[in-house]
NUPAGU-744826 format. One record per residue: x, z, y of N, C-alpha, C, CB in turn; residue number from 1. Coordinates in steps of 0.02 Angstrom, whole numbers, plus 50000, padded with zeros to 5 digits. Atoms other than C-alpha are relative to their C-alpha. Glycine has a CB too. Example, Ala and Ser with C-alpha at 12.3 -4.5 7.8 and 13.67 -1.06 7.14 Angstrom:
{neast=50045; nup=50000; nnorth=49941; caeast=50615; caup=50390; canorth=49775; ceast=50045; cup=50000; cnorth=50060; cbeast=49950; cbup=50062; cbnorth=50001; resi=1}
{neast=49958; nup=49997; nnorth=49941; caeast=50684; caup=50357; canorth=49947; ceast=49961; cup=50037; cnorth=50055; cbeast=50020; cbup=49929; cbnorth=50023; resi=2}
***
This chain:
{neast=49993; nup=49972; nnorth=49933; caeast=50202; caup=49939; canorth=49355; ceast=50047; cup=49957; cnorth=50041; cbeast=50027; cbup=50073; cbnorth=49996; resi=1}
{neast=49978; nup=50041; nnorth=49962; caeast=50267; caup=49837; canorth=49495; ceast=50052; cup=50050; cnorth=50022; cbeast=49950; cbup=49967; cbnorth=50048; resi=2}
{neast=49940; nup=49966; nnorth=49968; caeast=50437; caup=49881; canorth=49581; ceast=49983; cup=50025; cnorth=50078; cbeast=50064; cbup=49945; cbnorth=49999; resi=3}
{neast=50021; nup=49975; nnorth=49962; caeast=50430; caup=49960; canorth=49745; ceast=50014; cup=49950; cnorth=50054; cbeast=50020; cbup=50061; cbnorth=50000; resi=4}
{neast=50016; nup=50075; nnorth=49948; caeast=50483; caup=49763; canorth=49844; ceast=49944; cup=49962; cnorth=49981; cbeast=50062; cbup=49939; cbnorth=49997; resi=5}
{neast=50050; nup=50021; nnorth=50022; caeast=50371; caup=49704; canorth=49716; ceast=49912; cup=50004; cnorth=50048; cbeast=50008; cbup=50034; cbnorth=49938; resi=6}
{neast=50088; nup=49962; nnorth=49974; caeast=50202; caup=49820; canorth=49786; ceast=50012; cup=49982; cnorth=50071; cbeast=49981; cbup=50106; cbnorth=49990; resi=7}
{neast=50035; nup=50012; nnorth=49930; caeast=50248; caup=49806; canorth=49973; ceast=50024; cup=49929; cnorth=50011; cbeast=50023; cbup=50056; cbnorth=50066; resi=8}
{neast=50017; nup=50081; nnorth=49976; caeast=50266; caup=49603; canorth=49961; ceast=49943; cup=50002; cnorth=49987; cbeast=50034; cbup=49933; cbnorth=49966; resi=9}
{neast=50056; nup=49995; nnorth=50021; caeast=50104; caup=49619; canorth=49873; ceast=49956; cup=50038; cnorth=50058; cbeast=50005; cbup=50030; cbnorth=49934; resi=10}
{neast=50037; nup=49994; nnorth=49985; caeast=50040; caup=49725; canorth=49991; ceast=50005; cup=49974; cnorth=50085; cbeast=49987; cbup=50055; cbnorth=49973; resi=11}
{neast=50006; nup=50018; nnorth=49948; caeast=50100; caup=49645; canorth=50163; ceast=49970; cup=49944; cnorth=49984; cbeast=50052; cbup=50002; cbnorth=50037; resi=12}
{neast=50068; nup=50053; nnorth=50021; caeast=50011; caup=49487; canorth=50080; ceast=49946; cup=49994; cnorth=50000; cbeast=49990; cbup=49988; cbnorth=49959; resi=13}
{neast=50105; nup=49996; nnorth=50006; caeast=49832; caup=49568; canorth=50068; ceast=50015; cup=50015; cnorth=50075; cbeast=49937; cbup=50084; cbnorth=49937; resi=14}
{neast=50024; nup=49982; nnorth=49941; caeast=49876; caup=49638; canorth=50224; ceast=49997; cup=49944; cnorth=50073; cbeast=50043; cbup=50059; cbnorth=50010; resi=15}
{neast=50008; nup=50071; nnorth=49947; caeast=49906; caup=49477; canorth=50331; ceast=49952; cup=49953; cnorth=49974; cbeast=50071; cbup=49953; cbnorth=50009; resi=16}
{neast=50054; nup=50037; nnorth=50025; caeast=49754; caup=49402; canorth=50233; ceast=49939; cup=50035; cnorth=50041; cbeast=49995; cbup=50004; cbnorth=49915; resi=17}
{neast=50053; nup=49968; nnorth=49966; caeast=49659; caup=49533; canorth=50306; ceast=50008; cup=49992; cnorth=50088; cbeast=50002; cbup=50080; cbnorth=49974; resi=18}
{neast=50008; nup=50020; nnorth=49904; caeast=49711; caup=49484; canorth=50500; ceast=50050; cup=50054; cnorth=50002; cbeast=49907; cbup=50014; cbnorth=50061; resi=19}
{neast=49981; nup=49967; nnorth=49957; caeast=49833; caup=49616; canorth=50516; ceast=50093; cup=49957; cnorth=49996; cbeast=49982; cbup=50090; cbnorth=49979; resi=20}
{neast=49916; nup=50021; nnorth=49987; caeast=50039; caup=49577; canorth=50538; ceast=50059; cup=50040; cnorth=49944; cbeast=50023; cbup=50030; cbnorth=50092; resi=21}
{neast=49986; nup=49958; nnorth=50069; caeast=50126; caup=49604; canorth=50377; ceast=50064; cup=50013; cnorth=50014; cbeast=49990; cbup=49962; cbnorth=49924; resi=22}
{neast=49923; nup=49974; nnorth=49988; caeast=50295; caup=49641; canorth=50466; ceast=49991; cup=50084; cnorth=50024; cbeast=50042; cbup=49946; cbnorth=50072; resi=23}
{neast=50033; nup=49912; nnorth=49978; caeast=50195; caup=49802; canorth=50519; ceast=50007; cup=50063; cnorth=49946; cbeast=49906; cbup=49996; cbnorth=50012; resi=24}
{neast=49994; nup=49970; nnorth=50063; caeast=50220; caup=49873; canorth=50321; ceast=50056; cup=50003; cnorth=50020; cbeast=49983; cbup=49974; cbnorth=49935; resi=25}
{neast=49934; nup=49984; nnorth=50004; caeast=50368; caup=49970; canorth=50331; ceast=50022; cup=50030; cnorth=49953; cbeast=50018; cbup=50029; cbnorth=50042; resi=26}
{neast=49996; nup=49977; nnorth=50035; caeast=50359; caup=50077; canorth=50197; ceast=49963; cup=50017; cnorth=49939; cbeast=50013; cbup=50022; cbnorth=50024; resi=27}
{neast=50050; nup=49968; nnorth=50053; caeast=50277; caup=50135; canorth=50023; ceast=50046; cup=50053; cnorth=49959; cbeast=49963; cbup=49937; cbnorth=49943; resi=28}
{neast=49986; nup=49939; nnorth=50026; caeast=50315; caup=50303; canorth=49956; ceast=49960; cup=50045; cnorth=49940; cbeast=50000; cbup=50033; cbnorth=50055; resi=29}
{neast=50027; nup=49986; nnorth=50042; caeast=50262; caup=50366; canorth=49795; ceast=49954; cup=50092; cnorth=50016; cbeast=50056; cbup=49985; cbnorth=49946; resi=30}
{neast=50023; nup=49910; nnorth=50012; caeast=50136; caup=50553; canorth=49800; ceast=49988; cup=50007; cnorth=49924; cbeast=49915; cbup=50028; cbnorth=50046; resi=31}
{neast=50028; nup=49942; nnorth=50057; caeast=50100; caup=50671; canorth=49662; ceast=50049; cup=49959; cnorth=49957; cbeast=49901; cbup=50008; cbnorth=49971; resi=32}
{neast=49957; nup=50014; nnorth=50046; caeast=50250; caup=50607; canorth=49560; ceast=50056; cup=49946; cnorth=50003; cbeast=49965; cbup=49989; cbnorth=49955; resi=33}
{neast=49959; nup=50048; nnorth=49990; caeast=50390; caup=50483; canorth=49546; ceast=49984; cup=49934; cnorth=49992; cbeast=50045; cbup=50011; cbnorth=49969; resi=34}
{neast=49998; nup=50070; nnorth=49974; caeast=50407; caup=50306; canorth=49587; ceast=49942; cup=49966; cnorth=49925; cbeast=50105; cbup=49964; cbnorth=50006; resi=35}
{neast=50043; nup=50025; nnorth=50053; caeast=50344; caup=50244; canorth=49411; ceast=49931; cup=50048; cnorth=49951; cbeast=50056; cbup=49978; cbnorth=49953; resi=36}
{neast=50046; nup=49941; nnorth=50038; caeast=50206; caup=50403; canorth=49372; ceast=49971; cup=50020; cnorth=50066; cbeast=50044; cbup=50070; cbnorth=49952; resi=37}
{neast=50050; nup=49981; nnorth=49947; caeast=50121; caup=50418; canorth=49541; ceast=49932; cup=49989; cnorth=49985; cbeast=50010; cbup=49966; cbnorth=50061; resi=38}
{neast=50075; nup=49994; nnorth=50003; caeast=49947; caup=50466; canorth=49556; ceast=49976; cup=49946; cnorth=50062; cbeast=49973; cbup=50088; cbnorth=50014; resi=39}
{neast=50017; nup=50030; nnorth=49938; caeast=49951; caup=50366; canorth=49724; ceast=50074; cup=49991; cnorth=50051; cbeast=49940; cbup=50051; cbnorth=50036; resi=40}
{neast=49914; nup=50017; nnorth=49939; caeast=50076; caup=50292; canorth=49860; ceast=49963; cup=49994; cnorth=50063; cbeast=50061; cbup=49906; cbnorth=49987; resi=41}
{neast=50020; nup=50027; nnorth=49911; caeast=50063; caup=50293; canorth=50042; ceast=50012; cup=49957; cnorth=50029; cbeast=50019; cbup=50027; cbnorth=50047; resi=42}
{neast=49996; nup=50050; nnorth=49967; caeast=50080; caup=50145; canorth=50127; ceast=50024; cup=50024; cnorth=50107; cbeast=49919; cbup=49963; cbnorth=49976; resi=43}
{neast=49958; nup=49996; nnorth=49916; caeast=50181; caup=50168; canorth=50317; ceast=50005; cup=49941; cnorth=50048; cbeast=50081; cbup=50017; cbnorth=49993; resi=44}
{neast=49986; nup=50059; nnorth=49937; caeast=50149; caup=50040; canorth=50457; ceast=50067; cup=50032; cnorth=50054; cbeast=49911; cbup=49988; cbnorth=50058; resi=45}
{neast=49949; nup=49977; nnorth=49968; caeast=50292; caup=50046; canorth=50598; ceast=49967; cup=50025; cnorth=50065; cbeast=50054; cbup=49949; cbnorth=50007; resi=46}
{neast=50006; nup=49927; nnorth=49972; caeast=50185; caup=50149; canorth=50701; ceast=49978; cup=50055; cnorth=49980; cbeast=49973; cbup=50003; cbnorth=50043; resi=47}
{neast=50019; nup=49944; nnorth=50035; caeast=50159; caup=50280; canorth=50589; ceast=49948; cup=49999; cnorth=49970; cbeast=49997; cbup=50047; cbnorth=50029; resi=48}
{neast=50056; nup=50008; nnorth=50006; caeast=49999; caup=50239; canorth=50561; ceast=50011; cup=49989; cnorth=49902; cbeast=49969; cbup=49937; cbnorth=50059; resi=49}
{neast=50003; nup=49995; nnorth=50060; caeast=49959; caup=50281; canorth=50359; ceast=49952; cup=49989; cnorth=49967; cbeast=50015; cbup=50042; cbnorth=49987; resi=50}
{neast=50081; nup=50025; nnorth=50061; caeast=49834; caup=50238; canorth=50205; ceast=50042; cup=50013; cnorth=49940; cbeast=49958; cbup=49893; cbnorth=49997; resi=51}
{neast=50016; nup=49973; nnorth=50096; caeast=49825; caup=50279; canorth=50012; ceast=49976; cup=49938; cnorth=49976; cbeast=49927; cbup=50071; cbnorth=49979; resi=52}
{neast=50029; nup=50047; nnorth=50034; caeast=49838; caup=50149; canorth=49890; ceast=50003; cup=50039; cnorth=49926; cbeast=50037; cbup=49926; cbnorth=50009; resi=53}
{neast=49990; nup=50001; nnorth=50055; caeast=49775; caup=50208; canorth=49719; ceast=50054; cup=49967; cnorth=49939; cbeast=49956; cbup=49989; cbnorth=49998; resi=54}
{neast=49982; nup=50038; nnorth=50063; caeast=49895; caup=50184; canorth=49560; ceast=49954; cup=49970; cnorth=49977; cbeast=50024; cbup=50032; cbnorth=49951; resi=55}
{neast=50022; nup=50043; nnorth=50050; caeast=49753; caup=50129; canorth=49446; ceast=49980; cup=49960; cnorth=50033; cbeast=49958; cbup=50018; cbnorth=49954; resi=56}
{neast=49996; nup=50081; nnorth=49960; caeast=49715; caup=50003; canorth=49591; ceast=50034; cup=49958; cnorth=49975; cbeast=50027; cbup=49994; cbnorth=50067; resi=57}
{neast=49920; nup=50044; nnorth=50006; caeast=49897; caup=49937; canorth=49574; ceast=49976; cup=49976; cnorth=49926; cbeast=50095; cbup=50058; cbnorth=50003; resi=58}
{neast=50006; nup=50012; nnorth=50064; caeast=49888; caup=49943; canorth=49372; ceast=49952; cup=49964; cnorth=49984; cbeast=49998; cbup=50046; cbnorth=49969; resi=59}
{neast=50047; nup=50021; nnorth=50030; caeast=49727; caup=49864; canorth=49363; ceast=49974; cup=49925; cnorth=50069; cbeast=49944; cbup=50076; cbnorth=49980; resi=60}
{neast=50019; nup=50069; nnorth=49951; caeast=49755; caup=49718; canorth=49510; ceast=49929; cup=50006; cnorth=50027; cbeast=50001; cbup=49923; cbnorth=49954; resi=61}
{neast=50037; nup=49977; nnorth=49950; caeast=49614; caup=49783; canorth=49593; ceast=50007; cup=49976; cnorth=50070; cbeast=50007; cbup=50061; cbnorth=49998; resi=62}
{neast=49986; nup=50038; nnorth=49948; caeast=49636; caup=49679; canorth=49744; ceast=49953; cup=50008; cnorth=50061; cbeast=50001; cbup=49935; cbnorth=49978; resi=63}
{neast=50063; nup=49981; nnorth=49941; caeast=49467; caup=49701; canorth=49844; ceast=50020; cup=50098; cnorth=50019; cbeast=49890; cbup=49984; cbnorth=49947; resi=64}
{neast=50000; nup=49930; nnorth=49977; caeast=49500; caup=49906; canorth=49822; ceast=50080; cup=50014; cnorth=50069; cbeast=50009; cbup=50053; cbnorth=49912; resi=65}
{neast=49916; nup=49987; nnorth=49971; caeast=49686; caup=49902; canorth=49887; ceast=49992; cup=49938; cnorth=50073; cbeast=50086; cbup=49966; cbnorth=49918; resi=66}
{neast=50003; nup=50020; nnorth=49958; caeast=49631; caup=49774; canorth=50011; ceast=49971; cup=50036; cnorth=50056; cbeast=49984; cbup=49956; cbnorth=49985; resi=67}
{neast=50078; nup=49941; nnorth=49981; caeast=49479; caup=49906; canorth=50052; ceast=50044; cup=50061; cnorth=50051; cbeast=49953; cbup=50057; cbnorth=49897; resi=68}
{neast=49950; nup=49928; nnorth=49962; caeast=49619; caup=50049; canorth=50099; ceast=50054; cup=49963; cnorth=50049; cbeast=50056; cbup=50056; cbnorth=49927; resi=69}
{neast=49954; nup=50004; nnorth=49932; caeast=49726; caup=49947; canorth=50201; ceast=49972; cup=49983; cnorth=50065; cbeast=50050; cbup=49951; cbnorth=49992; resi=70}
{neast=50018; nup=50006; nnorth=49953; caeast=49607; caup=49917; canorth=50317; ceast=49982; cup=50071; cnorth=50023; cbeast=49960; cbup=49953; cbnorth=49997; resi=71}
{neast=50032; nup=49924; nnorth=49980; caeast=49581; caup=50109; canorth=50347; ceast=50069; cup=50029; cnorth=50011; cbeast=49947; cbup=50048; cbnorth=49934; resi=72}
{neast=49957; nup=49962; nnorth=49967; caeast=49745; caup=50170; canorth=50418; ceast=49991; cup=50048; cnorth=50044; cbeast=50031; cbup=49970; cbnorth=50024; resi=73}
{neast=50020; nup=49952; nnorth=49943; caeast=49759; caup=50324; canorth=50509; ceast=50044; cup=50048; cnorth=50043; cbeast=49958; cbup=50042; cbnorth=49973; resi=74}
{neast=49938; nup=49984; nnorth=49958; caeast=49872; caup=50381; canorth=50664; ceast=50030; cup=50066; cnorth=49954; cbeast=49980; cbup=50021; cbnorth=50090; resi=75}
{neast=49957; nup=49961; nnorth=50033; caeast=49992; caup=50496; canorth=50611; ceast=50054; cup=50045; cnorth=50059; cbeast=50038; cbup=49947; cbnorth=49948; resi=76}
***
């Protein structure tokens, strides 16, 4: 399991691969359990704007899926 600077360098990386501005990741917050036993984390741009990245994404470098959800943010 990656650390929680670990996942959002990792994921402002896919996300400025994908065209968007990876200073825009502000946050990742673990749901349905703690930091290392989440079912899923939310991902927080700095306008609120939110997305769901699967754990077994993360665990299984799944790169196209976790790339797949950050392009689907949704106002907040």
């Amino acid at each position: 399991m990656k650390t929680e600077s670990e996942m959002l360098e990792l994921l402002r990386r896919l996300y400025g691969e994908a065209g968007g501005e990876p200073s825009e990741l502000v946050k990742v917050t673990p749901l349905y359990g703690g930091w290392y036993n989440a079912l899923k984390f939310e991902v927080i741009r700095s306008d609120n704007a939110r997305t769901c990245i699967w754990r077994k994404d993360i665990d299984a470098s799944d790169l196209e899926a976790i790339s797949a959800a950050l392009k689907d943010f949704s106002p907040r």
